[in-house]
C-alpha positions as a Markdown table, in Angstrom:
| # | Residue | x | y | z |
|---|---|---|---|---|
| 1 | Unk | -42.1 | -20.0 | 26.1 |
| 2 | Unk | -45.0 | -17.2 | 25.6 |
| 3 | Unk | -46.7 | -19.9 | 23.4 |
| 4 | Unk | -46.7 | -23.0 | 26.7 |
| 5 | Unk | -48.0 | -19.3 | 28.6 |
| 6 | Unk | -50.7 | -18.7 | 25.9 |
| 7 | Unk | -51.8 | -22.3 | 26.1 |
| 8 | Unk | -52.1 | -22.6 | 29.5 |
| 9 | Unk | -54.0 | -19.0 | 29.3 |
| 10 | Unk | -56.7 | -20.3 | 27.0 |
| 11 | Unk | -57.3 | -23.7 | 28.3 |
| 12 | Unk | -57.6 | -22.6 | 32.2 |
| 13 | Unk | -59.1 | -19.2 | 31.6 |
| 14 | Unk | -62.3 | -20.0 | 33.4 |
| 15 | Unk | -60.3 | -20.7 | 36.8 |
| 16 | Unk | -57.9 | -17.7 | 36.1 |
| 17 | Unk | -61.4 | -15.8 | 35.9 |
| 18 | Unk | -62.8 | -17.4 | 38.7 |
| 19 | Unk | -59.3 | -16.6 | 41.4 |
| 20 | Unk | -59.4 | -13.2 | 40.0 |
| 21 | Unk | -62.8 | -12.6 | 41.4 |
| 22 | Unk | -62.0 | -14.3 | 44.5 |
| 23 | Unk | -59.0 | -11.8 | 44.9 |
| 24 | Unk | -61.9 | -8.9 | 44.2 |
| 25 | Unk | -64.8 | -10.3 | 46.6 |
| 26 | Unk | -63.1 | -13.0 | 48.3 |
| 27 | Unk | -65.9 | -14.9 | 47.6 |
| 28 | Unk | -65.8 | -18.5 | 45.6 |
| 29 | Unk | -68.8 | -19.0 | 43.2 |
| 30 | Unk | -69.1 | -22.6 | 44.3 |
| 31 | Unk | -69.3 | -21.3 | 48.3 |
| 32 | Unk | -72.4 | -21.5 | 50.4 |
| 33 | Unk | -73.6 | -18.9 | 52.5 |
| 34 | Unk | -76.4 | -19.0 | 54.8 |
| 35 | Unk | -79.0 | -16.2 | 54.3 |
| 36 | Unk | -82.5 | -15.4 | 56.5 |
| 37 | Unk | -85.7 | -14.6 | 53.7 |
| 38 | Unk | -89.4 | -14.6 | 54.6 |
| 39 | Unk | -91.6 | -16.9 | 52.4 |
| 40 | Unk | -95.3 | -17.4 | 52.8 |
| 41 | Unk | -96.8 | -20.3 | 54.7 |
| 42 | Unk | -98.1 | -21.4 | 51.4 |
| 43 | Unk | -94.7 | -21.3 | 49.7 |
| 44 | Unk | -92.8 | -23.3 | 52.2 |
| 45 | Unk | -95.5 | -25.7 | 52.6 |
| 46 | Unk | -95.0 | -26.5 | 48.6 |
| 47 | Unk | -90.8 | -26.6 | 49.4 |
| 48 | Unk | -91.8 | -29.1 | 52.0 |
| 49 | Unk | -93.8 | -31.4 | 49.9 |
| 50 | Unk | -91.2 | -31.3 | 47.7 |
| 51 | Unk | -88.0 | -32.2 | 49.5 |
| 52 | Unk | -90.4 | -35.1 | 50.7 |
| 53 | Unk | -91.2 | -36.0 | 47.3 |
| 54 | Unk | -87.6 | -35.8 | 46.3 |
| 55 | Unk | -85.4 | -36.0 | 49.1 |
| 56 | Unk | -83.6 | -32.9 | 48.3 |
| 57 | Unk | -83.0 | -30.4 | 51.2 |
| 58 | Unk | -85.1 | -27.3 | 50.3 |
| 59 | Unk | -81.8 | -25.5 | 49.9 |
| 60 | Unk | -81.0 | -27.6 | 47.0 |
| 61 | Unk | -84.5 | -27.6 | 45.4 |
| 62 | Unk | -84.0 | -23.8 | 45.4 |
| 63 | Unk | -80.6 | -23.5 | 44.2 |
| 64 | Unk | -81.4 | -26.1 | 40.9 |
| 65 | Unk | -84.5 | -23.7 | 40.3 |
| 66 | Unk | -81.5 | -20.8 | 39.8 |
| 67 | Unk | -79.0 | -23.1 | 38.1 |
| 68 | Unk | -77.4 | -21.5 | 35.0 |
| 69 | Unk | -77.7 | -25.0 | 33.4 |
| 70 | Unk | -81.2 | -25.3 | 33.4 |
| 71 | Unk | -83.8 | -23.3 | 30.6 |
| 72 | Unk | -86.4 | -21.4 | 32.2 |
């Protein structure tokens, strides 16, 4: 029985990693929050041309710059 426990261990320790955080911050890493930041005209104006150009909501555009599966 240990070894089915070990198994199951291995091959779903990202999500047992994942609910133990949630039990520290109550917070999932795939939850959105929304936050209030000052940017400068020109910045948003170059986020603006580019959810136009893409059709991404600014949001997004910001949040793929971020990604961990993108190379800086």
């Amino acid at each position: 029985m240990q070894l089915n426990k070990d198994i199951i261990l291995k091959k779903y320790k990202e999500v047992f990693e994942i609910l133990e955080n949630y039990d520290k911050t109550r917070e999932l890493p795939f939850q959105r929050k929304r936050i209030d930041i000052t940017l400068s005209v020109e910045t948003i104006n170059k986020l603006k041309k580019l959810k136009e150009k893409t059709g991404k909501p600014i949001s997004r555009i910001i949040e793929e710059k971020f990604s961990d599966n993108q190379h800086a």
